[in-house]
TIDRENKOL-301105 format. One record per residue (C-alpha): residue in three letters; x, y, z. Coordinates in steps of 0.02 Angstrom, whole numbers, padded with zeros to 5 digits, always signed. Layout:
# residues N
ALAXYZ...
//
This chain:
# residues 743
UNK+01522+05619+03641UNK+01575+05444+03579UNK+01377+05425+03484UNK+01416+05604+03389UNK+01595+05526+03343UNK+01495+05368+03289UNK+01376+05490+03186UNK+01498+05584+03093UNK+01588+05438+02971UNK+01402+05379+02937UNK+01351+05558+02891UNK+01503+05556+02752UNK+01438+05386+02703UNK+01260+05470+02699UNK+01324+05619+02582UNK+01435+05520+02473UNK+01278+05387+02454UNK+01177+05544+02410UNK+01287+05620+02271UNK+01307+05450+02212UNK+01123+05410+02201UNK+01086+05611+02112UNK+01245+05588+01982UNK+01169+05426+01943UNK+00991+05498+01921UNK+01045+05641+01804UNK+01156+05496+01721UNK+00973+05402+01699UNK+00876+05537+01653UNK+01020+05580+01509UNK+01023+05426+01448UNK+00828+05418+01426UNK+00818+05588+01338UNK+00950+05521+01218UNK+00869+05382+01185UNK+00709+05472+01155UNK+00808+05567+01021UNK+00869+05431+00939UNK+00706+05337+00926UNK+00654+05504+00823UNK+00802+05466+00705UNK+00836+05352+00552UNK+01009+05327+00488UNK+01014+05239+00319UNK+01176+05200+00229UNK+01198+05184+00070UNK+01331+05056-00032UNK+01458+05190-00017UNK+01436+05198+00155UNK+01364+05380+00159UNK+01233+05402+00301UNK+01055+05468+00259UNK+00999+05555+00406UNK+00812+05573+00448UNK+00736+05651+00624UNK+00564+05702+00651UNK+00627+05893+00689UNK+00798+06007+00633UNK+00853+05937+00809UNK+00824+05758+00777UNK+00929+05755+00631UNK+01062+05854+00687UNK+01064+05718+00840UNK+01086+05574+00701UNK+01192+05671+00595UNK+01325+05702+00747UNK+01308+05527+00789UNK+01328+05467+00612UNK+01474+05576+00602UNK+01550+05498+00755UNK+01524+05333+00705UNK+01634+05381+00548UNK+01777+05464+00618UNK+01776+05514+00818UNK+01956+05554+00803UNK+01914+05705+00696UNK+01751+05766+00779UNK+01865+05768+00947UNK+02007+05843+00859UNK+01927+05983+00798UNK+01839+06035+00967UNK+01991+06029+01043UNK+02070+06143+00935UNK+01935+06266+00924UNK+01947+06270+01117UNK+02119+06292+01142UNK+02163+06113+01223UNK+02288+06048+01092UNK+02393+06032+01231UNK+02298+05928+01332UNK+02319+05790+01207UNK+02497+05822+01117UNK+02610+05918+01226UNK+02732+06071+01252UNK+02714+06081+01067UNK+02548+06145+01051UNK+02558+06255+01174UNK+02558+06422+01089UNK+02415+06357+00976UNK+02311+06370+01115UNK+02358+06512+01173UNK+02285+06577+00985UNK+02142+06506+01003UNK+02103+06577+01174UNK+02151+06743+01137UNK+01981+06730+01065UNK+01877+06564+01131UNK+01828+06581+01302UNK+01696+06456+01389UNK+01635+06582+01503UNK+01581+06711+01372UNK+01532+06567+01254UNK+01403+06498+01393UNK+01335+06665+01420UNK+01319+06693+01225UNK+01230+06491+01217UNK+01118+06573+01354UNK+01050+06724+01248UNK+01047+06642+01115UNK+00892+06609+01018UNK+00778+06465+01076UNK+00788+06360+00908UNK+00976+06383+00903UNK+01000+06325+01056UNK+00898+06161+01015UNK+01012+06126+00881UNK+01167+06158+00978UNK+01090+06020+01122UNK+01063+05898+01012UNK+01230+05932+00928UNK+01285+05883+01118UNK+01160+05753+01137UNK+01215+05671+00974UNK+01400+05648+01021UNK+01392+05596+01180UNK+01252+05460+01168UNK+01396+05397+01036UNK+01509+05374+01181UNK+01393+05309+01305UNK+01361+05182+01161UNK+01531+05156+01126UNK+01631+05143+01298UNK+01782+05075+01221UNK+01797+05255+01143UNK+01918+05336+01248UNK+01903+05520+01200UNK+02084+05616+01219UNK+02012+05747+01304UNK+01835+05798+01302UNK+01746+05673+01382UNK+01566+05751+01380UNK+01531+05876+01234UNK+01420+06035+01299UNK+01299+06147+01191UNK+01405+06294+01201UNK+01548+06215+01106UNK+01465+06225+00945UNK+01484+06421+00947UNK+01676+06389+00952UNK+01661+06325+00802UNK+01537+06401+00684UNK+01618+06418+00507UNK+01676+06257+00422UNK+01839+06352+00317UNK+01983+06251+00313UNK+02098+06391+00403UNK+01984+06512+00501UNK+02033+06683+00530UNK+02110+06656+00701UNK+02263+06562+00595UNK+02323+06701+00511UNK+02429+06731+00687UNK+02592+06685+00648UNK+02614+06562+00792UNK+02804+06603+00801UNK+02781+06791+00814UNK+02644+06747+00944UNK+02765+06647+01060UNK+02912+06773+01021UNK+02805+06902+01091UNK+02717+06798+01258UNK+02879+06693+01292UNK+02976+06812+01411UNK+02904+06973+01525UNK+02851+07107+01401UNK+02931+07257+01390UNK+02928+07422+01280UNK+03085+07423+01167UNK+03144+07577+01082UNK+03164+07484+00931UNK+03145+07287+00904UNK+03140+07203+00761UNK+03030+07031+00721UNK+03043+06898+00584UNK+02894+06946+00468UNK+02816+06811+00408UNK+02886+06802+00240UNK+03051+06765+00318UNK+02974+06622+00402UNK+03014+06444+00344UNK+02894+06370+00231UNK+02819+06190+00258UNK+02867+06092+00137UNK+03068+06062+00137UNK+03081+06245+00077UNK+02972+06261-00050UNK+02825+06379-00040UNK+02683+06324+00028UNK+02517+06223-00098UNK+02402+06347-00114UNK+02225+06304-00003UNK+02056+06369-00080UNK+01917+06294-00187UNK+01852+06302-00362UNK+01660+06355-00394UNK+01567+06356-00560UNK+01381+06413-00587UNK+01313+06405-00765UNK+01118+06453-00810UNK+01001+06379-00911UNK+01054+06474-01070UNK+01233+06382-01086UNK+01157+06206-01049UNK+01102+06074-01142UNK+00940+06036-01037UNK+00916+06215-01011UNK+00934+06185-00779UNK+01036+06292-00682UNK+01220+06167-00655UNK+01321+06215-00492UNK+01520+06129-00447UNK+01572+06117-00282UNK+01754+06079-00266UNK+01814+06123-00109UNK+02030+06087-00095UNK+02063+06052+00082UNK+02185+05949+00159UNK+02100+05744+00130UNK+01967+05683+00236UNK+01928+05869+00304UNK+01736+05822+00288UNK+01610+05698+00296UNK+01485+05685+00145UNK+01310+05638+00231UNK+01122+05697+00195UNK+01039+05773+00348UNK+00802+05779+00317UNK+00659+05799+00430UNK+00494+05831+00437UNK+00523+06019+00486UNK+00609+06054+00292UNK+00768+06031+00311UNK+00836+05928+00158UNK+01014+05962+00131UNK+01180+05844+00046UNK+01345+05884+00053UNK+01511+05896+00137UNK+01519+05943+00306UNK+01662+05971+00428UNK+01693+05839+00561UNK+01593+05885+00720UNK+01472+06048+00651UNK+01287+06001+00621UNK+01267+06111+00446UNK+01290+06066+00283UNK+01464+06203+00243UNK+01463+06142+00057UNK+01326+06076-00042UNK+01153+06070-00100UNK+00950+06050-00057UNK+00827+05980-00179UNK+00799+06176-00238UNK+00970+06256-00213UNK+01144+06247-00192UNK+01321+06335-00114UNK+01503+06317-00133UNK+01623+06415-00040UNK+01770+06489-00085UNK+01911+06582+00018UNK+01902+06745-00010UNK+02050+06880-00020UNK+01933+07016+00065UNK+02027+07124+00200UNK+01923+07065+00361UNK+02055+07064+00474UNK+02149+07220+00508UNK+02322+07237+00645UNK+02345+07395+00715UNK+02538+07470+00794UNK+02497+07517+00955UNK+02615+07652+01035UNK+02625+07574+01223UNK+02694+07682+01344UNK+02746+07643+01542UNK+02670+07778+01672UNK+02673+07737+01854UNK+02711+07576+01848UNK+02573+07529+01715UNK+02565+07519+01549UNK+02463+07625+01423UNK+02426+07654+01231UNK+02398+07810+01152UNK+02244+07842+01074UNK+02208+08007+00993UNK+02263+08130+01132UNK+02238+08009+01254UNK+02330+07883+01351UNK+02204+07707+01369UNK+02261+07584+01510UNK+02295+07401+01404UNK+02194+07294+01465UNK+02271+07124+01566UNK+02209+06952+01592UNK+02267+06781+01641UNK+02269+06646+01526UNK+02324+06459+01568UNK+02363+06336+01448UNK+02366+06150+01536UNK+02465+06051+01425UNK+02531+05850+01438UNK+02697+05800+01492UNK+02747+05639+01547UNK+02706+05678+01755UNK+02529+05716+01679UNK+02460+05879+01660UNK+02549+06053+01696UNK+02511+06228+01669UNK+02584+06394+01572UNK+02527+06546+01632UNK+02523+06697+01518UNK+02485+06884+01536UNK+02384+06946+01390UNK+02361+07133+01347UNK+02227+07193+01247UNK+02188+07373+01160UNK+01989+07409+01088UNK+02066+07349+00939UNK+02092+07171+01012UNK+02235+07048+01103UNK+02409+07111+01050UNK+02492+06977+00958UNK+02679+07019+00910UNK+02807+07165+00908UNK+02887+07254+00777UNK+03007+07400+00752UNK+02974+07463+00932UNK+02772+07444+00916UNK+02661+07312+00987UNK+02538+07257+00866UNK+02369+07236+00906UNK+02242+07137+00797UNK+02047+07139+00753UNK+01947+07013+00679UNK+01759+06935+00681UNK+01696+06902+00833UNK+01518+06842+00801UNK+01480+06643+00831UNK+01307+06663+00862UNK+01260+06773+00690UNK+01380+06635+00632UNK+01309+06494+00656UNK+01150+06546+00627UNK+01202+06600+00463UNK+01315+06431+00418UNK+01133+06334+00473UNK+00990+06419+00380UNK+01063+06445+00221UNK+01061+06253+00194UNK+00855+06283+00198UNK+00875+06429+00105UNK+00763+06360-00088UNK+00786+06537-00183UNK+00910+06687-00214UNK+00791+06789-00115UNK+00797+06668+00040UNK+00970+06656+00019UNK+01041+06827+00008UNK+00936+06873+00141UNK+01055+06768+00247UNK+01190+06884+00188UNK+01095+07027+00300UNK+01172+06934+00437UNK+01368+06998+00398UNK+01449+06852+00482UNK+01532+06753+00346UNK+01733+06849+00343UNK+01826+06714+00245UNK+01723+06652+00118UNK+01636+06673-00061UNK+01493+06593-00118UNK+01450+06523-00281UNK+01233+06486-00284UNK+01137+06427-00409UNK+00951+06355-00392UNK+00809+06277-00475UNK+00734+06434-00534UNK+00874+06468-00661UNK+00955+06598-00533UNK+01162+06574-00551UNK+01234+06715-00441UNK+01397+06739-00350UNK+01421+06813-00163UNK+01578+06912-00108UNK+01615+06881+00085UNK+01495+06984+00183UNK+01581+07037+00328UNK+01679+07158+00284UNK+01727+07322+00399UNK+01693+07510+00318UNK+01855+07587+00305UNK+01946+07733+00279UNK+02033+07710+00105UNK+02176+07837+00131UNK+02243+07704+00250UNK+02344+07529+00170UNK+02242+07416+00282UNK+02352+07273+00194UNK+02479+07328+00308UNK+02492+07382+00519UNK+02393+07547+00513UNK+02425+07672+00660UNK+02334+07618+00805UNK+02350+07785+00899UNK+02235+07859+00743UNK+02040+07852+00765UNK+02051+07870+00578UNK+02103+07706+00560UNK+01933+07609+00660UNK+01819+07520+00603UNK+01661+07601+00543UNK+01534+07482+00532UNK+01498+07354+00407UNK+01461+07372+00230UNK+01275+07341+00175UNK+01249+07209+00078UNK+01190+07315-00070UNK+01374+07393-00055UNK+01456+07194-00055UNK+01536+07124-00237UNK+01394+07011-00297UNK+01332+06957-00447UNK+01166+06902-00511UNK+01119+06786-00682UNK+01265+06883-00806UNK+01252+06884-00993UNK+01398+06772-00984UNK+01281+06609-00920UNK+01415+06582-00827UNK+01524+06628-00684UNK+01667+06534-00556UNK+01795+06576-00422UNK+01946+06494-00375UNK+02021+06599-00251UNK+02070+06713-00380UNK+02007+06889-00369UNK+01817+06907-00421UNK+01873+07026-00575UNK+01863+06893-00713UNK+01724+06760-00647UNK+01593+06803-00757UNK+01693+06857-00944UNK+01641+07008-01007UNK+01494+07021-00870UNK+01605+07019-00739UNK+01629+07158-00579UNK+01738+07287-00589UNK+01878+07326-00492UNK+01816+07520-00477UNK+01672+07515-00407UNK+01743+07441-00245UNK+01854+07515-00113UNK+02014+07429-00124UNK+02005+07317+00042UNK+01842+07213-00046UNK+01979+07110-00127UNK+02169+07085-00104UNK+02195+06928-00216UNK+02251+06935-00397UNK+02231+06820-00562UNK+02297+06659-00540UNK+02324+06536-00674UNK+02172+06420-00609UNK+02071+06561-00635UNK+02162+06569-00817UNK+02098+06399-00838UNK+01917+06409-00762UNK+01876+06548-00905UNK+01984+06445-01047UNK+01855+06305-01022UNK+01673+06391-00974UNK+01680+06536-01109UNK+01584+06519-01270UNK+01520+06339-01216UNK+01323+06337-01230UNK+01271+06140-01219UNK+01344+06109-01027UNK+01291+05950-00951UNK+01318+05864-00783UNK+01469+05746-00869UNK+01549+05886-00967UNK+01560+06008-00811UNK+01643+05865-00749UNK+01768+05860-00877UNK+01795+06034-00864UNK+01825+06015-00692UNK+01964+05893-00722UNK+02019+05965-00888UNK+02191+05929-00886UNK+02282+06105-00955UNK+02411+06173-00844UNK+02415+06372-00878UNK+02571+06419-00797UNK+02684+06335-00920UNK+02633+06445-01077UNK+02714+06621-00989UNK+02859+06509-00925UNK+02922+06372-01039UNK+02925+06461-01214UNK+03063+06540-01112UNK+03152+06385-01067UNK+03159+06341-01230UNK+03227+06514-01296UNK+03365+06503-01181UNK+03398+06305-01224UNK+03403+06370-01427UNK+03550+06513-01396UNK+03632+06392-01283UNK+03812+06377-01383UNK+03843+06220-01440UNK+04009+06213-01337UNK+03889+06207-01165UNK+03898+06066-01082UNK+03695+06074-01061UNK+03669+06088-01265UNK+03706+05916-01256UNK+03629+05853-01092UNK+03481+05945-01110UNK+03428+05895-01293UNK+03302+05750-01275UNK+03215+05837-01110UNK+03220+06003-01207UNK+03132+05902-01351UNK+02994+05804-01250UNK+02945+05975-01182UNK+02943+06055-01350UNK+02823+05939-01409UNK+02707+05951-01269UNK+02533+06013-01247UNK+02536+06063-01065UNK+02411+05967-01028UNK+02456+05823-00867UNK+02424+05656-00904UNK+02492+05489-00809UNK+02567+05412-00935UNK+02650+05605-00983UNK+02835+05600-00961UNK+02851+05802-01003UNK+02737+05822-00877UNK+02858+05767-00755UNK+02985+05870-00832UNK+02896+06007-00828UNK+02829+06013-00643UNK+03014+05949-00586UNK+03099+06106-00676UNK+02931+06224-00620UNK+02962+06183-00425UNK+03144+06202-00461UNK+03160+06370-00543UNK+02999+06424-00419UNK+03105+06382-00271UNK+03252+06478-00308UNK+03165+06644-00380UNK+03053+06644-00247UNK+03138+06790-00131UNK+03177+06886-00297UNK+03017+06883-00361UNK+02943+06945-00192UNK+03075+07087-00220UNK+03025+07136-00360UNK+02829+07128-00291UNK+02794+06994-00415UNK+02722+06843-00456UNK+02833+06696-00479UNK+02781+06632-00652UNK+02794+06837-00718UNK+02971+06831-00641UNK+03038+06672-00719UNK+02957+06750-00886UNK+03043+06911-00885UNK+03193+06905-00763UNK+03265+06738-00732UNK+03410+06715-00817UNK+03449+06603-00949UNK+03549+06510-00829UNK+03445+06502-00703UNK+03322+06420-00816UNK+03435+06292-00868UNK+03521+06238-00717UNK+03334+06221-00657UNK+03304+06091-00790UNK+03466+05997-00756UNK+03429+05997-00580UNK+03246+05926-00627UNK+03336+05800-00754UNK+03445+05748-00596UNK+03329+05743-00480UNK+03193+05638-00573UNK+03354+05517-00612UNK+03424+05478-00453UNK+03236+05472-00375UNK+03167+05355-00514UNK+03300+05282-00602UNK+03283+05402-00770UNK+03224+05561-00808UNK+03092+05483-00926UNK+02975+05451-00797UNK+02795+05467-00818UNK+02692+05580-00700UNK+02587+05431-00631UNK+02752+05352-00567UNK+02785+05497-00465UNK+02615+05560-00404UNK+02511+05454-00292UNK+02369+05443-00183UNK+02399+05340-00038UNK+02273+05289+00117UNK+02346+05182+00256UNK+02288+05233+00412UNK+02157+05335+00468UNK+02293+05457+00570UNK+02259+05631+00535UNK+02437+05649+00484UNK+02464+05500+00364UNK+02595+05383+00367UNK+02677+05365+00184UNK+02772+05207+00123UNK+02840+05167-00075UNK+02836+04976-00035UNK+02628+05007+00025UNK+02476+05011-00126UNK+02453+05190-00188UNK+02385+05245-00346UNK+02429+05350-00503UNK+02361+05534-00504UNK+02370+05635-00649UNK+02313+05812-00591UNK+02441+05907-00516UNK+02460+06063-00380UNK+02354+06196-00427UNK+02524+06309-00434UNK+02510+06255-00608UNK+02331+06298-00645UNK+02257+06130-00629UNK+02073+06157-00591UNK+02080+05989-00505UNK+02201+06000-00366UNK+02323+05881-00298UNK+02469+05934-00179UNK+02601+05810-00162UNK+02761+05807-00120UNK+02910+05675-00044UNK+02916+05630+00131UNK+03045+05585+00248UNK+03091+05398+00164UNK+03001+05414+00026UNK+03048+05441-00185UNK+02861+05474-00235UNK+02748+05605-00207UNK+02603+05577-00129UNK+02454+05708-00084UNK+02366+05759+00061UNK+02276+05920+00022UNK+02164+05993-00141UNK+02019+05894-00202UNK+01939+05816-00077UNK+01757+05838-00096UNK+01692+05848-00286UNK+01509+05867-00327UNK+01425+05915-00507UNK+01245+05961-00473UNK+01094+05982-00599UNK+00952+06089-00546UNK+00793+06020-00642UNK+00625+05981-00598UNK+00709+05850-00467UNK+00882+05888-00406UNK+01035+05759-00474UNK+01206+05754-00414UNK+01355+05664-00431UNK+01503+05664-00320UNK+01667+05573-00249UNK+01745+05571-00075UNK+01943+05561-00057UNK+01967+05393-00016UNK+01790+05365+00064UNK+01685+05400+00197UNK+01744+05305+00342UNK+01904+05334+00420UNK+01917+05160+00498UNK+02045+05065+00392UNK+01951+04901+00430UNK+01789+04979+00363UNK+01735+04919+00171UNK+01725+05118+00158UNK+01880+05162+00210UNK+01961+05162+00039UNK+01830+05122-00096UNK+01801+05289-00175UNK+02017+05306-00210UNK+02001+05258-00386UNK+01852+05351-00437UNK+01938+05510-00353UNK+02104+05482-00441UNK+02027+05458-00600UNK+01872+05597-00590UNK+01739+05473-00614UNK+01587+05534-00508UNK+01472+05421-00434UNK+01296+05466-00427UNK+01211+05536-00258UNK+01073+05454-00196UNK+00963+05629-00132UNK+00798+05536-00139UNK+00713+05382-00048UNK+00675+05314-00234UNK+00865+05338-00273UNK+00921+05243-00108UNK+00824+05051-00161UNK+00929+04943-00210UNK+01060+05035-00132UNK+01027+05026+00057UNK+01162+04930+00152UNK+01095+04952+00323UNK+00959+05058+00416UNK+00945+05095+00593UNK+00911+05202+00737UNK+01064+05271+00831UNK+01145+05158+00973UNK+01035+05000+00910UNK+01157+04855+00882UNK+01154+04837+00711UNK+01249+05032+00698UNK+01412+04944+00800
//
């Protein structure tokens, strides 16, 4: 009896001694596939910084390129997975916890490992070595101390397969979502929600800086050296994406911006073709009012004639508090149509979106080795891209532009802009549109064609689609007056070069002042000369009569004008809604005259007390500003920053800044539009130029860290280095990953 007492501690010794010796095996036999992989890699970066990846297969390189990326900014590669799986909380807190609860609505491990497991062979390489590629970074770098993912799995990558700045999943109004999931639901005869144009904007009241991108394709016929020119000009907030090259020896050649943590190029270019994204206003998410009725102690939805059982399941959200980590527990109800999501005017509200991260990614991967139209529309067939359009041009002369191509077949009698009636099989889904049925457009008369988040009407001139011949939820957007500007500066132009679509991508006209201030003015001229104003008024009134809309550092109208614009904006806002309007066709038509003028006094004011006098130059007040490499940046007047002279693109400025104050601060700095900026020249070789906000690396003690800032803030493009010959002379180190010389 005692020897069997004797034997049992040593057999716990003996199993713990096992495990130990098999974790550290599997640890071993990691370790030396990684650094097989990396041994089939070459980084090279250039003087800017910007890695050149290089692998032997599509695998090796997208093993570098994560490792590359890592080496740049691991903050943002972690950040982003932990978002996309719903563990926000994790890392920040009570705060977050309803943003998870979004995300898992839709993101769930288990059904993304079973969808990694069926999915294709080749895909599932790449999604390893996305793995692979991340965590050999942290085995090399121990003194990385991840916030919450610790080891990166294949599977992740398909919960996170787009690249768009705001997926789909963010259109769920997070406070609607916790109104709804904070208490015990129950069926109310009649409830009523805050919609979400009630809601609080972001920015100290005003409305919110419009996100999107600007594209521009022109064909041979309308340039000077007779090659297909492509911009890509995505507005995001800054540092959104990493600029890197990603080769190997399997094809795959591609440049461009890519978002922190995905292994495909989202916006760029190969040496015979290139893409630039665009968010789209296509209707491809649809919420449904779902009549929910208790019966025997369960609830139920009507459907038709029939009552369907909702669906239930548990959701926990572990979330940080200062104990360590504790749990929410939530009861989610679904209908076929999807989760429910909020309640209004006694109906739950169901919603339906794209659910397809394996056609996804695929699709977001091979079209960066697509070389033609052909090869790249036949990515299209795929239907998985639901937020974007695509502007493509190549080195065959082809300029074409791609609507979003996921979009559901509906029955137009419905307003699918709106809750439809759930209980109506009317209102489902009927399939996908073919691609043949999509809005696209292929080489038009025009020799030209852009989008800019506008609606797809005007982005060719006179060869552009028409409205008609789509069903109405193809498109939801309207004009804007960026998409005023794109057509005011690529119509009638037939000698386009790399540097002057560059300067038509900056060109400095601001649109939205030539419906609104002639109006200003007007009510300034029958001002009586009794008003108080006639007299306050009369040198801003002049310096804004003389000016030629255009922004300019040095431009003291244009801080006149953009003071009194955000004024007037802000407090017509709600009426113009009203009156189903846009903002600048209000303040033309039905702002009053004192409105308009107590605007500009207020913008007079403001730019005084803020600056000292109201003749301030634009440059004094707009700045770009890099201190730290937070995600949400610190901003200080004392610190550097540096004059900007494009402007929100509320204002039509094709080149996008949004700035405002912050908490402490008189000047405005930016943190969202241009961010990556690329002019591209389709010839017999491929030549680029491009600029990075600030630069590549987001380690303020890097050389990289802020060297591109002037070059962005002034729109001078530096030139891309796509080939081996283009990189001498510009190498500043080489390597494989983890050898010493990457630390």
């Amino acid at each position: 009896m005692q020897n069997r007492k004797c034997l049992k501690p040593l057999a716990t010794l003996f199993a713990v001694l096992l495990s130990t010796a098999l974790l550290h095996a599997a640890e071993t036999a990691e370790s030396a596939r990684w650094k097989q992989e990396a041994a089939n890699v070459t980084i090279t970066r250039d003087d800017w910084g910007i890695a050149h990846i290089h692998g032997k297969t599509d695998a090796d390189a997208v093993f570098g390129m994560e490792y590359a990326q890592a080496e740049d900014d691991f903050n943002r590669i972690e950040t982003n997975y932990i978002n996309a799986t719903g563990r926000l909380a994790e890392a920040e807190g009570e705060s977050r916890i309803y943003q998870d609860l979004r995300m898992k609505l839709f993101i769930n491990p288990i059904e993304l490992k079973k969808q990694y497991a069926a999915s294709p062979a080749w895909l599932k390489t790449l999604m390893s070595a996305f793995a692979d590629g991340l965590n050999f970074y942290l085995y090399k770098h121990p003194d990385v101390k991840p916030r919450v993912i610790q080891h990166f799995e294949p599977w992740m990558a398909l919960s996170f397969t787009e690249g768009s700045i705001g997926g789909d999943i963010e259109r769920i109004d997070l406070l609607q979502l916790q109104s709804f999931y904070s208490h015990p639901a129950a069926i109310h005869a009649s409830t009523r929600t805050t919609t979400h144009e009630e809601l609080a904007y972001i920015h100290d009241s005003d409305p919110p800086e419009p996100t999107g991108s600007n594209g521009m394709a022109i064909s041979p016929s309308n340039t000077r050296d007779h090659h297909a020119l492509l911009l890509i000009n995505p507005h995001t907030s800054f540092f959104f994406r990493s600029e890197l090259q990603m080769s190997s020896d399997q094809g795959l050649d591609a440049y461009g911006a890519v978002t922190w943590g995905q292994f495909f190029i989202y916006q760029g270019f190969n040496e015979r073709a290139g893409w630039m994204h665009t968010s789209s206003g296509v209707d491809a998410v649809d919420e449904y009012l779902e009549t929910v009725q208790k019966k025997d102690n369960r609830l139920f939805y009507k459907y038709g004639n029939d009552l369907r059982p909702l669906t239930t399941e548990q959701i926990t959200i572990p979330y940080k508090t200062d104990h360590g980590i504790a749990e929410k527990k939530f009861t989610i109800y679904r209908t076929h149509h999807g989760p429910i999501i909020r309640e209004a005017d006694g109906k739950w509200i169901s919603i339906r979106l794209m659910q397809e991260p394996i056609k996804a990614l695929t699709q977001s991967y091979i079209r960066t080795k697509a070389k033609d139209y052909k090869s790249f529309r036949q990515t299209l067939e795929l239907k998985a891209n639901s937020s974007n359009n695509t502007i493509f041009a190549d080195a065959d002369g082809d300029i074409a532009y791609f609507h979003g191509n996921f979009i559901p077949r509906r029955d137009t009698a419905f307003d699918f802009t709106k809750p439809v009636d759930g209980s109506n099989p009317a209102t489902d889904w009927k399939g996908l549109l073919a691609v043949d049925e999509l809005p696209q457009l292929l080489n038009p008369k025009s020799g030209w064609l852009y989008n800019s988040n506008n609606w797809p009407w005007s982005g060719a001139g006179i060869s552009s689609l028409r409205q008609v011949d789509y069903p109405v939820y193809v498109e939801t957007g309207t004009e804007t007056a960026r998409g005023q500007h794109a057509i005011r500066v690529l119509q009638d132009k037939k000698d386009f070069t790399l540097d002057s679509l560059i300067a038509a991508a900056y060109d400095s006209y601001l649109p939205w002042f030539d419906q609104t201030l002639p109006v200003l003015l007007r009510a300034y001229d029958v001002l009586p000369s009794s008003d108080p104003l006639k007299t306050k008024l009369a040198d801003p009134i002049q310096q804004l009569r003389t000016w030629n809309h255009r922004w300019a550092i040095d431009s003291v109208p244009t801080s006149l004008a953009i003071f009194w614009g955000e004024d007037i904006r802000r407090s017509t806002t709600l009426e113009a809604k009203k009156e189903g309007l846009r903002a600048e066709d209000y303040i033309a038509t039905k702002a009053s005259s004192t409105q308009l003028l107590q605007s500009l006094s207020a913008a007079a004011d403001k730019l005084a007390n803020d600056f000292g006098t109201w003749n301030t130059p634009w440059g004094n007040v707009n700045r770009f500003q890099r201190l730290t490499g937070d995600i949400v940046q610190p901003f200080n007047d004392a610190a550097p920053s540096i004059p900007v002279g494009f402007t929100s693109s509320f204002w039509g400025s094709l080149a996008s800044f949004g700035a405002h104050p912050y908490p402490g601060t008189k000047k405005w700095y930016g943190t969202s539009g241009n961010s990556f900026v690329a002019v591209v020249e389709f010839g017999d070789k491929v030549h680029a130029k491009a600029v990075t906000a600030g630069g590549e690396s987001g380690n303020p003690s890097s050389p990289h860290f802020n060297d591109q800032a002037k070059r962005y803030s002034t729109g001078d493009l530096r030139d891309v280095y796509f080939y081996p010959s283009d990189l001498k002379g510009h190498i500043e180190r080489q390597y494989h990953p983890g050898d010493q010389s990457s630390h």
